[in-house]
C-alpha positions in Angstrom: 78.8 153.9 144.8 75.6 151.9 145.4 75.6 150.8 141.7 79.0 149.0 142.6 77.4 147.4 145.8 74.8 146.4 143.6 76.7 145.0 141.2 78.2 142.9 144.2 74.7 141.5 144.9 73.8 140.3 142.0 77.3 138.3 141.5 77.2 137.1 145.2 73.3 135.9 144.4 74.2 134.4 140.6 77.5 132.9 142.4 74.9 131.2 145.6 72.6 129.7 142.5 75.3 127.8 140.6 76.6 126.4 143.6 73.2 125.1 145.0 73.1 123.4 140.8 76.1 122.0 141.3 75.5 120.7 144.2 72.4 118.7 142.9 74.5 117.7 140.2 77.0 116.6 142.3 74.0 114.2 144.4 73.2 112.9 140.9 76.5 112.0 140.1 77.1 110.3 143.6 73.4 108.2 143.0 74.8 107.3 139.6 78.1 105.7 141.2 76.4 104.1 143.8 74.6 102.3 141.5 77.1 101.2 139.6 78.5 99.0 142.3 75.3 97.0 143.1 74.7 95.4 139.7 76.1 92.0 139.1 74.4 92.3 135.4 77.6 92.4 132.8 77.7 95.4 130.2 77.9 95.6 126.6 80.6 93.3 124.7 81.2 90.0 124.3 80.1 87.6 127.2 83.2 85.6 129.1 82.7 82.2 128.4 85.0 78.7 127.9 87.4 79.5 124.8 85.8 79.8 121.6 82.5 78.6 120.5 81.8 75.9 118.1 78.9 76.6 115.4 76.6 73.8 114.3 76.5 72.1 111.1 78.6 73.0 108.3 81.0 75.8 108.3 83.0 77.8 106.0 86.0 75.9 107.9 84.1 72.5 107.2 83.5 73.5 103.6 87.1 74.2 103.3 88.4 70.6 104.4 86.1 69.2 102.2 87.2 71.0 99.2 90.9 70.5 100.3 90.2 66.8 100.7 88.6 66.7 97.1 91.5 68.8 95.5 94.9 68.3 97.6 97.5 70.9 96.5 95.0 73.6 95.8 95.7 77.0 97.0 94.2 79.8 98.2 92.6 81.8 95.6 91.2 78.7 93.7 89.6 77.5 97.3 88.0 81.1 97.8 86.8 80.2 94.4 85.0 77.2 94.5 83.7 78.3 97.6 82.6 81.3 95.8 83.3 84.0 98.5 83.2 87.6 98.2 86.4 88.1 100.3 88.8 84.6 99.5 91.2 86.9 101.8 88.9 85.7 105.3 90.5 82.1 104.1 93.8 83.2 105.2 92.2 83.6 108.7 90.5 80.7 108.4 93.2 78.1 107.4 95.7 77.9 110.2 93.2 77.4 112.8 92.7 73.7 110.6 96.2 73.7 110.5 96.7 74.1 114.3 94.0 71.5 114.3 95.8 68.7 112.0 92.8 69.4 109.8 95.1 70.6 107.0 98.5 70.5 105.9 100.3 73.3 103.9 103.1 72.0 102.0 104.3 75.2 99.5 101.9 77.0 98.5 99.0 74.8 98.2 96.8 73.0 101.1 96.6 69.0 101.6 94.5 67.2 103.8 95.2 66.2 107.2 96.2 63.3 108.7 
């Protein structure tokens, strides 16, 4: 019988430790939360801000117009051409923003300038 009662003891005191670790842990955790609330600072990602932002200088969009302006009609692939990109496909992201604009018109498959 005492190995039983033993047996006992030593659960009862491995039981008593992990609840004293969890209970630190549990402090932690309640430091860590508190925290979180009293920081004004914004986290990782992309900053809120007033609609899109303009770059300076010349763009890809910029370069397009241009080369739309010089050759009306021309279409996609021959613009990702002359513009000498890697990936001509980014154009098709590119070109209804200018149309949205009035930079560009699309009339069949090929791109005019705007009015």
């Amino acid at each position: 019988m005492p190995r039983v009662s033993n047996t006992v003891d030593q659960a009862r005191t491995l039981l008593e430790r992990r609840l004293k670790e969890l209970d630190d842990e549990r402090r932690q955790v309640e430091a860590a939360l508190a925290g979180l609330g009293k920081s004004a600072r914004r986290g990782a990602g992309r900053p809120r801000g007033p609609g899109r932002r303009r770059r300076r200088g010349s763009t890809r969009a910029d370069q397009a117009v241009k080369l739309i302006t010089d050759n009306p009609g021309i279409k996609v692939s021959e613009l990702g051409k002359k513009m000498k990109l890697n990936h001509p496909n980014y154009l098709y992201r590119v070109l209804p923003d200018l149309e949205k604009e009035g930079r560009i018109k699309r009339k069949g498959s090929g791109y005019h300038p705007g009015s």
